[in-house]
C-alpha positions in Angstrom: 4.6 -11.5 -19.2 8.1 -9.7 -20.7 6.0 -7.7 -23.7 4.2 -4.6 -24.2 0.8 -3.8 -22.7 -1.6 -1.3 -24.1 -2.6 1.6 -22.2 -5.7 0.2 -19.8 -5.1 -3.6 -20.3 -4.6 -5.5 -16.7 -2.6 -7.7 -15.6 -3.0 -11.1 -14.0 -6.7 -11.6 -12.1 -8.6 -10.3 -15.1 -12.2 -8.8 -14.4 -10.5 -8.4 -10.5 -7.1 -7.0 -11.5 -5.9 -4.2 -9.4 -3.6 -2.8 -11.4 -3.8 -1.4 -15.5 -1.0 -1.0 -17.5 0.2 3.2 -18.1 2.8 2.3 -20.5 4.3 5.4 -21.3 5.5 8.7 -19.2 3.1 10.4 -21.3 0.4 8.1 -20.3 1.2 8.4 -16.7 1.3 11.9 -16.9 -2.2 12.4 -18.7 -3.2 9.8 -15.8 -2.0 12.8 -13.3 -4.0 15.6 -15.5 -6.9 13.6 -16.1 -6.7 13.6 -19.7 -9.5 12.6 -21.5 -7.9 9.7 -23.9 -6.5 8.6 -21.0 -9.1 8.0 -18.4 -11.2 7.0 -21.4 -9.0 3.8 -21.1 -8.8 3.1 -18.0 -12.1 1.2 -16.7 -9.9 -0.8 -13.7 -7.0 0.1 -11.6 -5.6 0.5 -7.9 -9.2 0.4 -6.3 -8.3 3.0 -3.9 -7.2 5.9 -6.5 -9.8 4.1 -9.5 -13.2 3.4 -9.2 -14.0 -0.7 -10.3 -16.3 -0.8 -12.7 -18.4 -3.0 -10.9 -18.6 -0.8 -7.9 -19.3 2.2 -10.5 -22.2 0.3 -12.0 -23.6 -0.4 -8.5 -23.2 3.6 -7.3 -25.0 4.5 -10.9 -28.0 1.7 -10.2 -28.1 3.0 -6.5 -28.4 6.8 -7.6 -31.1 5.9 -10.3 -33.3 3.7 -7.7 -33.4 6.1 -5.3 -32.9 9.4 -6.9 -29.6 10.6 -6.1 -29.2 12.1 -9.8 -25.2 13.0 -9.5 -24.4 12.8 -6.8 -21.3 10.9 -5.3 -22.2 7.7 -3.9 -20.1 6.2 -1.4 -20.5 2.0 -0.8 -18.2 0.8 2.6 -18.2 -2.3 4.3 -19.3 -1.9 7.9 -21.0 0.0 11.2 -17.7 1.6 11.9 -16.3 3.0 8.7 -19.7 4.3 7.9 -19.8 6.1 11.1 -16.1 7.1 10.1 -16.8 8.5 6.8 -19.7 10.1 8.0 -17.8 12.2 10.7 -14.8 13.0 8.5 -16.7 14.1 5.5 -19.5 16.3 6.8 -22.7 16.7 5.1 -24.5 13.8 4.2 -27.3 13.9 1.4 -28.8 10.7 2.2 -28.2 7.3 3.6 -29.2 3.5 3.4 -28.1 -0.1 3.6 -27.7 -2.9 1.4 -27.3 -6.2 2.1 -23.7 -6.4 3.6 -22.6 -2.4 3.3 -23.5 0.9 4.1 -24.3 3.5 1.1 -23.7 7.5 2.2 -24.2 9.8 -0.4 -23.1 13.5 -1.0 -23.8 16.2 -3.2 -21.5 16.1 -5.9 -18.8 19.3 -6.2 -19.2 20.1 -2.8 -16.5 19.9 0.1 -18.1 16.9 1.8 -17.9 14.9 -1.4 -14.2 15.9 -1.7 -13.7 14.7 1.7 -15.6 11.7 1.5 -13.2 10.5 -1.8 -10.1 11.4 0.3 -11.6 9.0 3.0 -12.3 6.1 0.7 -8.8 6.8 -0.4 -6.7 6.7 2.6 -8.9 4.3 4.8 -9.9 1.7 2.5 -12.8 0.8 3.3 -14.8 1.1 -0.3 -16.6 -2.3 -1.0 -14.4 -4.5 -2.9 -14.9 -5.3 -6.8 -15.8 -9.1 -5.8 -18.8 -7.9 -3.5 -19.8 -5.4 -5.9 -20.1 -8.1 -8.4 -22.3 -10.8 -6.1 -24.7 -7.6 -5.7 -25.3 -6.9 -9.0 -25.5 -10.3 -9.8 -28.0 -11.1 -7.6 -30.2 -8.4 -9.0 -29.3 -9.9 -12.5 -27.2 -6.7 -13.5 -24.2 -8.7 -14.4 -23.7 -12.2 -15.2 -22.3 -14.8 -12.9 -18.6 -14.8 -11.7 -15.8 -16.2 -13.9 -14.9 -19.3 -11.9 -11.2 -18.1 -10.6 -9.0 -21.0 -8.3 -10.1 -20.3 -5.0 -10.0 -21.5 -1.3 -13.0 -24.2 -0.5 -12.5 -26.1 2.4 -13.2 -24.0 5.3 -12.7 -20.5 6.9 -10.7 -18.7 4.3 -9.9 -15.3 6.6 -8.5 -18.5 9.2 -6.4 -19.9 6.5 -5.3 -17.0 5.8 -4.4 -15.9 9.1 -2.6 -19.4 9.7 -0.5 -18.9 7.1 0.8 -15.8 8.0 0.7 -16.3 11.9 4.3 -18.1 11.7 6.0 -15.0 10.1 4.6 -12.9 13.1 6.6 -13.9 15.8 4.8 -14.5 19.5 1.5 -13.2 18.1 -1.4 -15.6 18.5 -4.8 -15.4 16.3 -6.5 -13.3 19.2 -3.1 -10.2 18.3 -3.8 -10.4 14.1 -6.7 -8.7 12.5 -7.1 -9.3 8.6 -8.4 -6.8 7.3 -9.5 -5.2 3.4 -6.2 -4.0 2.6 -3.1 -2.7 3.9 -4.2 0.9 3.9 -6.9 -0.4 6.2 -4.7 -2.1 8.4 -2.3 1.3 8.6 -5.7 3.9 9.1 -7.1 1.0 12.0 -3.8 0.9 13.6 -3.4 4.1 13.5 -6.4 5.2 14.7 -6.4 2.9 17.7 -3.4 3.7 18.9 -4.7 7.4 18.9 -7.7 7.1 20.6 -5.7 4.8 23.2 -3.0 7.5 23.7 -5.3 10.5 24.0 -6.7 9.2 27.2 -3.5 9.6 28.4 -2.5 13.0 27.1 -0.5 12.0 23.8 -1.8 13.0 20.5 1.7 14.2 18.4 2.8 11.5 15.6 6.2 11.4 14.4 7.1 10.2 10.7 10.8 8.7 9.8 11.0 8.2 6.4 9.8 8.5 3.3 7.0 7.1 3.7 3.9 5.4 1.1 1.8 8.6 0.4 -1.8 7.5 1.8 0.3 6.5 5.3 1.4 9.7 5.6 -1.6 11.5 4.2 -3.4 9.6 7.3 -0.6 11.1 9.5 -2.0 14.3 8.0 -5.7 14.5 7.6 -6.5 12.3 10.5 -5.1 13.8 13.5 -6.1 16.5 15.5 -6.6 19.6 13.8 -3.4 21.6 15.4 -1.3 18.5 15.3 0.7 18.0 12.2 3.0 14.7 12.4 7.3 15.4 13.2 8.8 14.6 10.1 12.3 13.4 9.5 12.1 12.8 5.4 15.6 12.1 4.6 15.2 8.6 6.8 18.5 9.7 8.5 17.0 11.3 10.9 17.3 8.3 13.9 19.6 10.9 15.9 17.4 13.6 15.7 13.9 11.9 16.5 15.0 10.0 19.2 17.3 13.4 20.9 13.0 14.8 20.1 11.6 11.9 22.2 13.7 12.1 25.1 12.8 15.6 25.4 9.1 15.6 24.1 8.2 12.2 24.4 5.4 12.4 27.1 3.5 14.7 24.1 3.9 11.4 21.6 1.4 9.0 20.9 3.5 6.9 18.3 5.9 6.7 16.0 5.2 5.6 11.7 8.2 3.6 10.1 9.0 1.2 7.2 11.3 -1.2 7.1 12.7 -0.7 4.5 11.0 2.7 2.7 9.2 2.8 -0.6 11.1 3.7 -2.7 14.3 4.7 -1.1 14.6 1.2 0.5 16.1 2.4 3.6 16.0 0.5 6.8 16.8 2.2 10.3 18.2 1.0 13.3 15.1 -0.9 14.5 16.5 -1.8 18.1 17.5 1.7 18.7 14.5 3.5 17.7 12.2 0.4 19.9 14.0 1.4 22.7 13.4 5.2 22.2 10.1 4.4 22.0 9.5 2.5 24.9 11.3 4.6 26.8 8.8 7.3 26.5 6.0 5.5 26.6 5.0 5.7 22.4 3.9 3.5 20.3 5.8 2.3 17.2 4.4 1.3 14.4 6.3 -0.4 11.9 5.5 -1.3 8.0 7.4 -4.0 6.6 5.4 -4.0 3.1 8.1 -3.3 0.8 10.3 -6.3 1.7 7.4 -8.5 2.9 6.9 -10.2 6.2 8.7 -13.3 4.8 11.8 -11.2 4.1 12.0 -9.6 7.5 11.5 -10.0 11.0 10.3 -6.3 12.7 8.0 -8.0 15.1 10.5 -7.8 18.2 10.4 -3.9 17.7 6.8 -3.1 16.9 4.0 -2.5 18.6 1.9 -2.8 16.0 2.7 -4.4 12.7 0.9 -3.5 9.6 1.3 -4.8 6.3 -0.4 -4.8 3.2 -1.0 -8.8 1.9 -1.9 -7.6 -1.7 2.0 -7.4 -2.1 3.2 -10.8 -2.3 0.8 -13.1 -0.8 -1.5 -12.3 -3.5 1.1 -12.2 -6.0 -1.5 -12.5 -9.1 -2.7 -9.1 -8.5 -6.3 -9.4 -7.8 -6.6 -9.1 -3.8 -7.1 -6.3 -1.8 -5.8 -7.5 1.9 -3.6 -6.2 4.7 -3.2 -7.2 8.3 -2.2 -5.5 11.7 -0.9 -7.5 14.3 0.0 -6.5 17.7 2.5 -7.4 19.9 1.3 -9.7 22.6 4.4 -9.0 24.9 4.4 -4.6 25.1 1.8 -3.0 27.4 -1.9 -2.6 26.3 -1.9 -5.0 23.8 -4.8 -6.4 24.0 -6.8 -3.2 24.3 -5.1 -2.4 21.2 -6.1 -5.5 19.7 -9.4 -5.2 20.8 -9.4 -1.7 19.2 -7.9 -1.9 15.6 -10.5 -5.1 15.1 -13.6 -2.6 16.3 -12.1 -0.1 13.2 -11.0 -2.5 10.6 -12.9 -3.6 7.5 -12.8 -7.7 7.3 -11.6 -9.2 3.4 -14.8 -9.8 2.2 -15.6 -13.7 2.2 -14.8 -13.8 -1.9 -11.7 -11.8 -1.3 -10.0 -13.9 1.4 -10.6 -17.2 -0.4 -8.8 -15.9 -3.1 -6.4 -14.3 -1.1 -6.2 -17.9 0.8 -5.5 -19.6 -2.3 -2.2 -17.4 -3.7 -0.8 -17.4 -0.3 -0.1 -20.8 0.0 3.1 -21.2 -1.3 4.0 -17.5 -0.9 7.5 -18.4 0.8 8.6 -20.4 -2.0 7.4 -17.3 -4.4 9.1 -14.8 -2.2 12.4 -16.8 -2.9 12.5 -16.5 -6.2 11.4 -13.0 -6.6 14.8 -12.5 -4.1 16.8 -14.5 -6.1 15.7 -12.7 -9.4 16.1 -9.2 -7.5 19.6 -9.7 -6.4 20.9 -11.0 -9.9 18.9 -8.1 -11.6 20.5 -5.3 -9.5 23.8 -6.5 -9.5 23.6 -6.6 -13.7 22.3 -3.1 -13.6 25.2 -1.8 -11.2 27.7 -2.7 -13.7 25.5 -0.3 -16.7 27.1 3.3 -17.6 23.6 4.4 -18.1 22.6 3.8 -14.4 23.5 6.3 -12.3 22.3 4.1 -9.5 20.3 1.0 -8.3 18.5 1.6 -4.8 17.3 -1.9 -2.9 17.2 -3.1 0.6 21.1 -4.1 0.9 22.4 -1.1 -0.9 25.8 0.0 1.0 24.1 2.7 3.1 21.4 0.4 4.6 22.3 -3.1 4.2 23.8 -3.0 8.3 20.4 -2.0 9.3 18.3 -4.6 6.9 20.6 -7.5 7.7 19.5 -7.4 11.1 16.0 -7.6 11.1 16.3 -10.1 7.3 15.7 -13.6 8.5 18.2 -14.6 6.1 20.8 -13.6 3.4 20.5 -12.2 0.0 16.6 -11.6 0.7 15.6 -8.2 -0.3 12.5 -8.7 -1.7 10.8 -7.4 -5.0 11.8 -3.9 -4.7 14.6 -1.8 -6.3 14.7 2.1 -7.3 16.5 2.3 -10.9 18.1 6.4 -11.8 19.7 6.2 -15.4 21.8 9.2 -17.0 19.8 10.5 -19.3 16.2 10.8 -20.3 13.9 8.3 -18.2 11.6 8.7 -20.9 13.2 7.3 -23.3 14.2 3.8 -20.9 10.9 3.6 -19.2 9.0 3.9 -22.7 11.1 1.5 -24.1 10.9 -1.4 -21.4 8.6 -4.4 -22.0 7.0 -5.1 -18.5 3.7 -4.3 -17.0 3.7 -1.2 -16.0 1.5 -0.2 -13.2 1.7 1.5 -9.5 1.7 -1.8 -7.4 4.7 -4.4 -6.4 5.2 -7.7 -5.3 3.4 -9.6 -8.1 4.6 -13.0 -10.0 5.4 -10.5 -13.1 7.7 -7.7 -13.1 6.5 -4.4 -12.8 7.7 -0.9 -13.6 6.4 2.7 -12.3 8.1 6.4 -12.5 6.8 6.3 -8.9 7.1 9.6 -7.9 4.9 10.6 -10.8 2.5 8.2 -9.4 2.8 9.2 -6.0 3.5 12.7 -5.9 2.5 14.4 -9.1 2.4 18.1 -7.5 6.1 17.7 -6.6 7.6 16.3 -9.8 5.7 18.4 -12.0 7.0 21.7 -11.0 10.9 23.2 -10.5 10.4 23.5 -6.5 8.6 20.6 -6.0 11.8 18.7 -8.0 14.0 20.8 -6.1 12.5 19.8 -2.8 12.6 15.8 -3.9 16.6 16.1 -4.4 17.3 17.9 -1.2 16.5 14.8 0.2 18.0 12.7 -2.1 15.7 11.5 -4.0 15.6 11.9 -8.0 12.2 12.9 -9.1 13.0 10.8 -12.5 13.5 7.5 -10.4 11.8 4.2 -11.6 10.6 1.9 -9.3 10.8 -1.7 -10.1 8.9 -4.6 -8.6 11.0 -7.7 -9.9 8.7 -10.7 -10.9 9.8 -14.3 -11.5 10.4 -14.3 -14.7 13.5 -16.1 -16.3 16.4 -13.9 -15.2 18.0 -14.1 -18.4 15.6 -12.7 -20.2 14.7 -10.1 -17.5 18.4 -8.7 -17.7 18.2 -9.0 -21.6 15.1 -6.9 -21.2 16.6 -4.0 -19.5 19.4 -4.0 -21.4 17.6 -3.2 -24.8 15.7 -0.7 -23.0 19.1 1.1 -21.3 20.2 1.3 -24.6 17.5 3.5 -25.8 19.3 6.4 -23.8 
């Protein structure tokens, strides 16, 4: 998987990939602009930000069957995030159902439609590429699905849960929803900790962190209309959010952290921020994505877990999954419970066997990728062309991570790579995938904050902004595969000495 990837191949599931390779700066940044011999390439990608081209096949045959000329069609799994979309978007041209999803359409250009995409986006809850597939297949619009390896001897979403219930502390089946995807796990949780709190008089979130855009775009978008989240960017913050909750706490209906943050890989004091929390009655709810549930144990400070399951457990890049677990031993669990799996979007039944196939030797997987991370990063510290290497036990975070890692030298996939000189030149010149996702079997590269926050790194104030809070616009994110270490160091070597 060490080699070059032209601009729009995928990687790893094929037809189902849900990443495609951007292989150069300039590729990433006609992604941003929407150039046309870019988006002319791409035909698959992360489904939230890139329309599958089995799902855009089934929006054309639905707008030609019924009349919808071009307007935006919008497929989602389920009664509730139909009713969702429906309420946060507005204006809806027209409506049906199809066997297994809801179809709400809106007039393309307008605000509505605009509002409707930022919904599919941060939520979710689009129909995946696999059930796109079985309906156009059954309708003889596409042939029958490539055989893939695949879970066949029972429940799959109850494999899957099974084998990630023992990474989840004292949570039983009844406390864990599976659900679509991470995002959906983060939008669920966080919605049902909202509505629970607003009975009571709480509606104010607080952010710590750097966190992943959509989670903080949901922070945003999704809260009461004179309520913008607290942030504390610079993760540093502890002292100052909980001095905020102690004063202001009866106002707060939770609290959004990872552990660690993507991509500064920081890790806060876990214990001390729980028992701000609880002190004041909000809810915390932790993300533990970047390093993976395997890596580290946040359960005993959440009270709510979410975490996306397309990282790691489906480590060939073809699964959309997350889940959100509560914690069966904090007050109003099981309303909570009860609540997140009345929002949530279930893994369609083709996803989770899939999904139930990769995970099964995930632990095993997630060893290696450590291994390969730590030897990586240590190499890379030792180069006069990196400025610095950001991961999980870096000096100014490793007290923090060791605490909550269930064991040592296990910081998972991630690391956050600043070079002296031109980025361009080193991130051109490596020969990885290269693609906005992490925690797959192959090594992947991003210029994440290209990828993630455009309208920041492509203008002076936006740069200046990023570096007030230590964070180099230019910084490449790197999800280490499992790939022969030897030749992943002699990989970033030839490409460190393009600068």
């Amino acid at each position: 998987m060490l080699r070059d990837y032209p601009l729009g191949s995928t990687f790893g599931g094929g037809a189902h990939s849900v990443i495609s390779s951007l292989p150069t700066l300039h590729d990433v940044i006609g992604y941003e602009e929407k150039a046309p011999e870019v988006i002319a390439q791409l035909h698959q990608g992360y489904p939230r930000f890139m329309r599958h081209f089995f799902v855009e096949r089934l929006c054309k045959t639905l707008a030609t069957q019924h009349g919808w000329g071009d307007a935006y069609v919008c497929p989602v799994s389920g009664d509730a995030a139909a009713v969702r979309l429906r309420q946060f978007a507005g204006r809806v041209l027209a409506e049906t159902v199809e066997d297994g999803f809801h179809v709400l359409v809106f007039k393309h250009g307008t605000l509505s439609a605009a509002r409707a995409r930022n919904f599919l986006q941060h939520t979710g809850v689009q129909i995946s590429s696999r059930q796109a597939e079985d309906w156009l297949h059954m309708r003889g619009l596409a042939s029958e699905p490539a055989p893939e390896p695949s879970f066949v001897e029972g429940d799959s979403r109850e494999a899957v849960c099974t084998a990630i219930q023992p990474w989840l502390g004292d949570a039983t089946r009844e406390d864990l929803v599976l659900t679509c995807g991470g995002a959906n796990a983060f939008w669920s949780a966080y919605e049902a900790i909202s509505s629970l709190q607003a009975e009571r008089g709480r509606s104010q979130w607080l952010q710590l962190g750097w966190l992943y855009v959509d989670s903080t775009l949901v922070l945003e978008r999704f809260g009461p209309d004179d309520e913008a989240p607290v942030k504390w960017l610079d993760g540093t913050g502890l002292d100052a959010l909980i001095a905020y909750l102690d004063e202001h706490g009866a106002q707060v209906a939770g609290v959004a952290v990872e552990a660690p943050s993507n991509p500064l890989l920081e890790t806060c004091d876990l214990a001390r921020l729980a028992g701000a929390t609880q002190r004041c009655g909000a809810k915390l709810l932790i993300d533990p994505t970047v390093a993976s549930i395997v890596n580290v144990d946040v359960m005993p400070y959440a009270d709510v877990l979410v975490c996306s399951l397309t990282k790691y457990a489906a480590r060939a890049a073809d699964v959309l999954a997350g889940v959100a677990a509560v914690h069966p031993g904090r007050a109003d669990s099981a309303e909570l419970a009860v609540r997140i799996r009345a929002l949530a979007t279930p893994a369609y039944p083709r996803d989770a066997a899939r999904l139930a196939h990769e995970i099964s030797d995930w632990a095993d997987f997630v060893q290696r990728v450590n291994s390969n991370a730590v030897a990586l990063a240590a190499h890379l510290e030792k180069n006069p062309k990196v400025e610095r290497v950001r991961h999980a036990l870096q000096p100014s975070a490793c007290d923090c991570y060791t605490r909550i890692a269930r064991c040592s030298n296990s910081p998972g996939a991630l690391m956050s790579i600043s070079v002296r000189g031109d980025m361009a030149h080193f991130f051109d010149a490596l020969r990885v995938a290269k693609a906005a996702s992490f925690g797959a079997e192959f090594t992947i590269a991003a210029p994440f904050l290209y990828l993630a926050h455009y309208d920041l790194v492509s203008t002076p104030q936006g740069r200046a902004e990023l570096r007030a809070l230590g964070i180099d616009p230019d910084l490449v994110r790197v999800s280490v595969g499992a790939e022969p270490i030897d030749q992943l160091i002699a990989n970033f070597d030839a490409a460190l000495a393009q600068l």
